[in-house]
C-alpha positions as CSV (number, residue, x, y, z in Angstrom):
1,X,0.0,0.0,0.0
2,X,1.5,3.2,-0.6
3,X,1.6,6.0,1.8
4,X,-1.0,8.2,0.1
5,X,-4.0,5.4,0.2
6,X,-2.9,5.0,3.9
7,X,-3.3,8.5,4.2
8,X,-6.8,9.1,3.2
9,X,-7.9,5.8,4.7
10,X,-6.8,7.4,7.9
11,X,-8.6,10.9,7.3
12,X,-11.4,8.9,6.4
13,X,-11.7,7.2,9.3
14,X,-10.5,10.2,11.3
15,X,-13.7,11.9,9.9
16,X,-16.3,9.5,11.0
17,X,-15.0,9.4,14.4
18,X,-15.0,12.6,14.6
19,X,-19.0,12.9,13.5
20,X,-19.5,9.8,15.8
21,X,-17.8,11.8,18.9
22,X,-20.4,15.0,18.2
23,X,-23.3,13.0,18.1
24,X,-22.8,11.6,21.2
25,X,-21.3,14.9,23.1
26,X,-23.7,17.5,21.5
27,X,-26.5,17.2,23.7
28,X,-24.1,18.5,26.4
29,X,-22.6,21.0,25.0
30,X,-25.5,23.6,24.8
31,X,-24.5,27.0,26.0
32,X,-26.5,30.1,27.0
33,X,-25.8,32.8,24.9
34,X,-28.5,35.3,26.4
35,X,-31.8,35.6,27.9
36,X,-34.4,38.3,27.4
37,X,-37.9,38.3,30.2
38,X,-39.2,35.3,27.9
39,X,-36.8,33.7,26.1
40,X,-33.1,31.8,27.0
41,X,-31.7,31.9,23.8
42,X,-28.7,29.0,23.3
43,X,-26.0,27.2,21.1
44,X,-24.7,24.5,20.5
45,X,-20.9,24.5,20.6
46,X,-20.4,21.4,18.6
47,X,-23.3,21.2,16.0
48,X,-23.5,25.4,15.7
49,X,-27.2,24.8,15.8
50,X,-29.8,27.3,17.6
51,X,-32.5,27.3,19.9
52,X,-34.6,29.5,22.1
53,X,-36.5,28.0,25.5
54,X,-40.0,29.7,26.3
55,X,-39.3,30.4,30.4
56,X,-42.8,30.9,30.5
57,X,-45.4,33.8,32.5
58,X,-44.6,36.4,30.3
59,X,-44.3,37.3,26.7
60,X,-41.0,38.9,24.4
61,X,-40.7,38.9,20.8
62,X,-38.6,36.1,19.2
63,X,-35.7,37.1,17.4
64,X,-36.0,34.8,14.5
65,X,-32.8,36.3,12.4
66,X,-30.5,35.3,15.3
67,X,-32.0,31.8,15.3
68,X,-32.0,31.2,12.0
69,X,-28.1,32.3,12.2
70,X,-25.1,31.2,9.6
71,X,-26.7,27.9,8.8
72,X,-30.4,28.9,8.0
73,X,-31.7,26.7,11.2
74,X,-32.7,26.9,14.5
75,X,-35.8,24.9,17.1
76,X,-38.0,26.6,19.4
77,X,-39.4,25.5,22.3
78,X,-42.6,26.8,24.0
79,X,-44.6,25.3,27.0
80,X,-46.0,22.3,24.8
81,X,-44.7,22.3,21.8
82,X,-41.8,22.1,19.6
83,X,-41.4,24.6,15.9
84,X,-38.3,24.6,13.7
85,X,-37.6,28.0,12.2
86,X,-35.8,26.3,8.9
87,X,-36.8,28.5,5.8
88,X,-38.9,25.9,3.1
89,X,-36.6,25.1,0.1
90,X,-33.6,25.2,2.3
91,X,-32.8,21.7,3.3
C-alpha cells in the first residue's frame, strides 16, 4: 500500500469518528448565549445549531434572524410544543 492510500484511509476514518464523537457529546454541549424576560436563547458549541426555550409567565418577541443564524436553522421550544424556524426550500 503506498503511503498516500494509507493517508486518506486514515482521514477517512478520522472523519467518521470525529462525526460519531459530536453526536454523542452534542446534547451536552449547549451554552447560554442570552436571555431576554421570555426567552433563554442558546447554542450548541459542537453542532452550531440554535435554539430558544420559552421560560414561560410572560411574553417577548422572538428574534428569529438570530435563530435562524449562519446555517439557515434553528428549534424553538414553547410550553408544549416544539417549531423549527428552517426557511422551506432550504434543506
Amino acid at each position: 500500500m503506498s503511503g498516500g492510500v494509507i493517508f486518506r484511509a486514515l482521514r477517512h476514518l478520522g472523519r467518521a469518528l470525529g462525526a460519531a464523537l459530536r453526536r454523542v457529546f452534542s446534547p451536552f454541549a449547549w451554552r447560554d448565549v442570552r436571555a431576554t424576560q421570555a426567552w433563554v436563547y442558546q447554542e450548541n458549541a459542537l453542532t452550531g445549531d440554535r435554539r430558544a426555550v420559552h421560560l414561560g409567565g410572560g411574553y417577548a418577541a422572538l428574534d428569529i434572524g438570530w435563530l435562524r443564524g449562519a446555517q439557515g436553522r434553528g428549534t424553538v421550544f414553547g410550553s408544549f410544543s416544539r417549531v423549527d424556524v428552517t426557511p422551506r426550500g432550504s434543506e
